[in-house]
DOMI-466221 format. One record per residue (C-alpha): residue number from 1; residue in three letters; x, y, z. Coordinates in steps of 0.02 Angstrom, whole numbers, plus 32768, in hexadecimal, padded with zeros to 4 digits. Layout:
REM residues N
<NUM, 'ALA', <X, Y, Z>>
...
***
This chain:
REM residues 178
<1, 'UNK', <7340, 5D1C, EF65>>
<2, 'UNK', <72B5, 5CE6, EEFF>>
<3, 'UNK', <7265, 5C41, EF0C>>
<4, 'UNK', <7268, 5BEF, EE64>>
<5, 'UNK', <71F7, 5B5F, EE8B>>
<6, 'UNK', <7151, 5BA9, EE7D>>
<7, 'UNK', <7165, 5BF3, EDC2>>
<8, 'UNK', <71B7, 5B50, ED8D>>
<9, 'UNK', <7112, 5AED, EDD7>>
<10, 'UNK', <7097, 5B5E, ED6E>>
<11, 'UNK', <711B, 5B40, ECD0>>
<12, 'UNK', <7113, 5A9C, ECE2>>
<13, 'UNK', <7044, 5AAC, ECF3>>
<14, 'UNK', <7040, 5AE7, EC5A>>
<15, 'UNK', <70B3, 5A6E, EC01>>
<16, 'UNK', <703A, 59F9, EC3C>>
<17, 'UNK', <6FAC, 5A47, EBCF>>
<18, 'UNK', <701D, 59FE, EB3B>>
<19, 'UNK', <6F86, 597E, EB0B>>
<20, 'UNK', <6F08, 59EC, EB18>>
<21, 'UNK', <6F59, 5A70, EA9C>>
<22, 'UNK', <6FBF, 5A19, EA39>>
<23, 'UNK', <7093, 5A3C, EA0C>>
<24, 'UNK', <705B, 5AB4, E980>>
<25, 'UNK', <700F, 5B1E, EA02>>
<26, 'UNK', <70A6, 5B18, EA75>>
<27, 'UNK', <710D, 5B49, E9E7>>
<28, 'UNK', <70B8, 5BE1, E9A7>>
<29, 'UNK', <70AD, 5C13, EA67>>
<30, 'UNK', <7169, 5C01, EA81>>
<31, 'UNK', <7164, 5C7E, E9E9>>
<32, 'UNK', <7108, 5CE8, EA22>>
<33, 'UNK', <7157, 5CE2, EACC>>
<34, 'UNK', <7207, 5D1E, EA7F>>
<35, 'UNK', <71DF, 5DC2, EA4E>>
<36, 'UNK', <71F4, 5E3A, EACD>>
<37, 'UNK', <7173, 5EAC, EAC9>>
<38, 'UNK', <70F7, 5E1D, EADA>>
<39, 'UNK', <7156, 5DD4, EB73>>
<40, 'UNK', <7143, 5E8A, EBBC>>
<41, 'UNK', <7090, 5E76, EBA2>>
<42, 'UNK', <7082, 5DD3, EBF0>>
<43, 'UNK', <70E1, 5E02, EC7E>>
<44, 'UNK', <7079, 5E8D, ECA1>>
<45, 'UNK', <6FD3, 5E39, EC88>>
<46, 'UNK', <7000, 5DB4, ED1E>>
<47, 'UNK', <7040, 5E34, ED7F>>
<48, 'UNK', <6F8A, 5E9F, ED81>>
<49, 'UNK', <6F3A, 5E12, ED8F>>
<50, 'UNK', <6FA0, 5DE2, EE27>>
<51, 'UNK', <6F84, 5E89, EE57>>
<52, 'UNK', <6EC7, 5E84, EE53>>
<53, 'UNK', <6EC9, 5DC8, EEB0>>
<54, 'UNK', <6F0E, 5E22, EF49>>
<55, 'UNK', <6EA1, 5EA8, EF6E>>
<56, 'UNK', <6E01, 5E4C, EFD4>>
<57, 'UNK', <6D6C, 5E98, EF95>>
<58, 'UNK', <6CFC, 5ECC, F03C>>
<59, 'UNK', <6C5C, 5E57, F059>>
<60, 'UNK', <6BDE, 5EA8, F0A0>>
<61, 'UNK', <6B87, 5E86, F149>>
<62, 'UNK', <6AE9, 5E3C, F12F>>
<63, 'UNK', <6A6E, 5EB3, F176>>
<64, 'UNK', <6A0C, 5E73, F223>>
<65, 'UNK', <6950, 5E59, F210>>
<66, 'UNK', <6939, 5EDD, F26F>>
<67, 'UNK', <699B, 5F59, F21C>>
<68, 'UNK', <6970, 5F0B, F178>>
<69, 'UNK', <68B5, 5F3A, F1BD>>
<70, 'UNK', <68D5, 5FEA, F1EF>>
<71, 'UNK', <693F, 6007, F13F>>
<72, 'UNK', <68A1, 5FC9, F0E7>>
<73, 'UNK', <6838, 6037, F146>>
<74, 'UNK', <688D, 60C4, F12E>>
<75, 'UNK', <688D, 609D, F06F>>
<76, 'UNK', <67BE, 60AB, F072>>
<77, 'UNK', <67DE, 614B, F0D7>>
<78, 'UNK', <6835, 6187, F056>>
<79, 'UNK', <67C9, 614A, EFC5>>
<80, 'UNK', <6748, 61E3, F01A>>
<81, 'UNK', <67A8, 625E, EFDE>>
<82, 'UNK', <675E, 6235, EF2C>>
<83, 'UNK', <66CF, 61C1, EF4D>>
<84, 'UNK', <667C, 61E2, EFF6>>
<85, 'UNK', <65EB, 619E, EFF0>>
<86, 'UNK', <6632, 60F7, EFBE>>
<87, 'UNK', <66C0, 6103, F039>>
<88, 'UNK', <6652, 6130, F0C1>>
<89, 'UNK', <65E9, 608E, F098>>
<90, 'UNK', <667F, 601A, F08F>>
<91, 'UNK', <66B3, 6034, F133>>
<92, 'UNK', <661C, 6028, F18E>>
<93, 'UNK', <6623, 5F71, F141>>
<94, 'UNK', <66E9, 5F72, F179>>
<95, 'UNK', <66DC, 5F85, F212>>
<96, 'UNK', <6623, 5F3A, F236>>
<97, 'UNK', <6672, 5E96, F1FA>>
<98, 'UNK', <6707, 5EA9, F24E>>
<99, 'UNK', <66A9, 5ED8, F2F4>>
<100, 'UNK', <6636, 5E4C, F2D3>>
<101, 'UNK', <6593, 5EAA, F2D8>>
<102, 'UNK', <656B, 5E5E, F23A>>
<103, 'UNK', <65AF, 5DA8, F1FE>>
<104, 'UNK', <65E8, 5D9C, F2A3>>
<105, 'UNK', <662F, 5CD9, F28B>>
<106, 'UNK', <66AF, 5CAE, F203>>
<107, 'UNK', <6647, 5C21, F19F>>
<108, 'UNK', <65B1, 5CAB, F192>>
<109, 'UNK', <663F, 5D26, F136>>
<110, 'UNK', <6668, 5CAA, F0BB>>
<111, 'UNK', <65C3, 5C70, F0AF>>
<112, 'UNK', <658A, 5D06, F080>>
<113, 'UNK', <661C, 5D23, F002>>
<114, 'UNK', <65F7, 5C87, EFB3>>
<115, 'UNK', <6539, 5CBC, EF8E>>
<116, 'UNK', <6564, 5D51, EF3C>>
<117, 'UNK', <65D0, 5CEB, EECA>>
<118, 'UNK', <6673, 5D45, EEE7>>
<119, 'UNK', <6726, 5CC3, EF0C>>
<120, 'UNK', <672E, 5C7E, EFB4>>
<121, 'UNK', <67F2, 5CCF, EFF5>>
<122, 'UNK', <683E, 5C3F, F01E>>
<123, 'UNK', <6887, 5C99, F0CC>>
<124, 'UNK', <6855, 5C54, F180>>
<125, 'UNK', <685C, 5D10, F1BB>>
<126, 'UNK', <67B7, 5D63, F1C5>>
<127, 'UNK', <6803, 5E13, F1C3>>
<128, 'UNK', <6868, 5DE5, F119>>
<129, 'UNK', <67B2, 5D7F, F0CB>>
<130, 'UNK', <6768, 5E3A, F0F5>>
<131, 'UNK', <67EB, 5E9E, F0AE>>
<132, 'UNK', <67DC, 5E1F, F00B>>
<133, 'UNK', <6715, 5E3C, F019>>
<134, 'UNK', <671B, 5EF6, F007>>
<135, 'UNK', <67BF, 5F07, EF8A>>
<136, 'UNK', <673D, 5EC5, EF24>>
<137, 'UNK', <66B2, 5F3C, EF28>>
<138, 'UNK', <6725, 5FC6, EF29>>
<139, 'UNK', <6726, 5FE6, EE6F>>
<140, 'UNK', <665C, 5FB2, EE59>>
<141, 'UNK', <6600, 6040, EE3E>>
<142, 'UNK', <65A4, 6091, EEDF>>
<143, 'UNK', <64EF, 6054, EEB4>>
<144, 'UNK', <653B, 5F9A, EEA9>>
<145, 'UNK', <6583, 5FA6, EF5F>>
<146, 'UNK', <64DA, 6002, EF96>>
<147, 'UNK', <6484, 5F5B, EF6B>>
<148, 'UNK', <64E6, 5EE7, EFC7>>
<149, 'UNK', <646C, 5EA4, F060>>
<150, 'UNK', <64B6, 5E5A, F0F5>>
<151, 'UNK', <6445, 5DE8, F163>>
<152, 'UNK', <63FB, 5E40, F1F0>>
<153, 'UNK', <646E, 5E15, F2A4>>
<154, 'UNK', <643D, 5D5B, F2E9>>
<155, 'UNK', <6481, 5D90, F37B>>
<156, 'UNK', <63FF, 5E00, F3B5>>
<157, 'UNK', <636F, 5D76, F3B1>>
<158, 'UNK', <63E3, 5CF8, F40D>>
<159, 'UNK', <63F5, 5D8D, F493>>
<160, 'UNK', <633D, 5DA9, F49C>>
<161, 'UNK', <62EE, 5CEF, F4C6>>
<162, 'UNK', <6310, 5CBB, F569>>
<163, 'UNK', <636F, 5C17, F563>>
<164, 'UNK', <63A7, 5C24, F62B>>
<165, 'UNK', <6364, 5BA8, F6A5>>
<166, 'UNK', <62CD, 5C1C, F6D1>>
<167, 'UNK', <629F, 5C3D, F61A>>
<168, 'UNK', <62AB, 5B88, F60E>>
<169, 'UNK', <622E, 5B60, F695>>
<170, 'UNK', <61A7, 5BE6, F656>>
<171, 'UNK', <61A2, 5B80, F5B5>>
<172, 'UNK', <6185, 5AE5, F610>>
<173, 'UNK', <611E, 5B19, F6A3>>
<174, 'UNK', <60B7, 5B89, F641>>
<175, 'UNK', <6083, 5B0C, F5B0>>
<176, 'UNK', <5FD6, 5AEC, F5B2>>
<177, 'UNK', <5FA0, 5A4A, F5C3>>
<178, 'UNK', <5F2E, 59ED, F518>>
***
C-alpha cells in the first residue's frame, strides 16, 4: 500500500508558494498540468532526479602527509622524463628540506618564502608548506630555479663551538687579564 501522506505534504508545500506566485500562475500551471504528455514529462523528471539523489557519489580519502609526500615526489620523478635537469634540482631541494639539511626549523621555511615574495600556505604542516614551495617553481623556467640561494646550514657552526662545560671554562680560564 502506498503511503499517501508524503506527496500530499509536498502538494500542500507548494500551495503555500500561492503569495509568492500569484493565482494567475497557479492557473496556467493547473493547465499545463492537464495535458498528458506534459504530466508524463513531469513524472519522469522527479523520478531521475530521485534517481540521481540516491546514488552517493564516493568522497575520496584525503591522502596522508606521507603519502601525499611520496605522490608528490614521484610527480618531480616523473617531470625528468622531459626536464631533467630541472627535476633533478627540485628534489635535491625536496628532500633537503624535508630532511632538514637546509631550513631545518619551520619559521626559517616560511621565512624564507616570505623574502622571496611568494604567498605564505596557510598549512601548519611543513611537508604540505614544501610541497606548496616547489608546485611553484615547477613551471619557472630552469635558470629561475638555478638562482634560488638557500642560506648556508646554521647547524654546522652551532656543532663546531664548544658550548659544554669544558669549552665553557677555556673561555673563562683562558681570558687574559687587562
Amino acid at each position: 500500500m502506498i503511503d499517501d501522506t508524503k506527496p500530499l505534504e509536498l502538494l500542500s508545500e507548494i500551495a503555500r508558494l500561492l503569495k509568492k506566485y500569484s493565482k494567475e500562475t497557479f492557473y496556467e500551471l493547473a493547465t499545463i498540468l492537464r495535458d498528458p504528455n506534459f504530466s508524463n514529462q513531469v513524472a519522469d523528471s522527479l523520478e531521475n532526479i530521485a534517481k540521481k539523489h540516491i546514488k552517493k557519489t564516493r568522497t575520496q580519502k584525503p591522502l596522508s602527509a606521507g603519502e601525499e609526500r611520496l605522490k608528490f615526489r614521484e610527480m618531480l620523478i616523473f617531470l625528468g622524463k622531459s626536464e631533467p635537469e630541472k627535476s633533478e634540482i627540485l628534489l635535491f631541494i625536496f628532500d633537503s628540506l624535508h630532511n632538514k639539511t637546509i631550513l631545518p626549523s619551520f619559521r626559517e621555511l616560511i621565512d624564507f618564502i616570505s623574502d622571496l615574495g611568494l604567498p605564505i600556505p596557510k598549512s601548519k604542516s611543513r611537508s604540505k608548506v614544501i610541497i606548496s614551495f616547489i608546485k611553484h617553481y615547477i613551471n619557472l623556467p630552469l635558470k629561475e630555479i638555478q638562482l634560488l640561494n638557500f642560506p648556508s646550514d646554521q647547524r654546522q657552526t652551532v656543532e663546531d663551538s664548544d658550548r659544554s662545560l669544558e669549552g665553557w671554562g677555556k673561555v673563562i680560564l683562558d681570558r687574559k687579564p687587562k
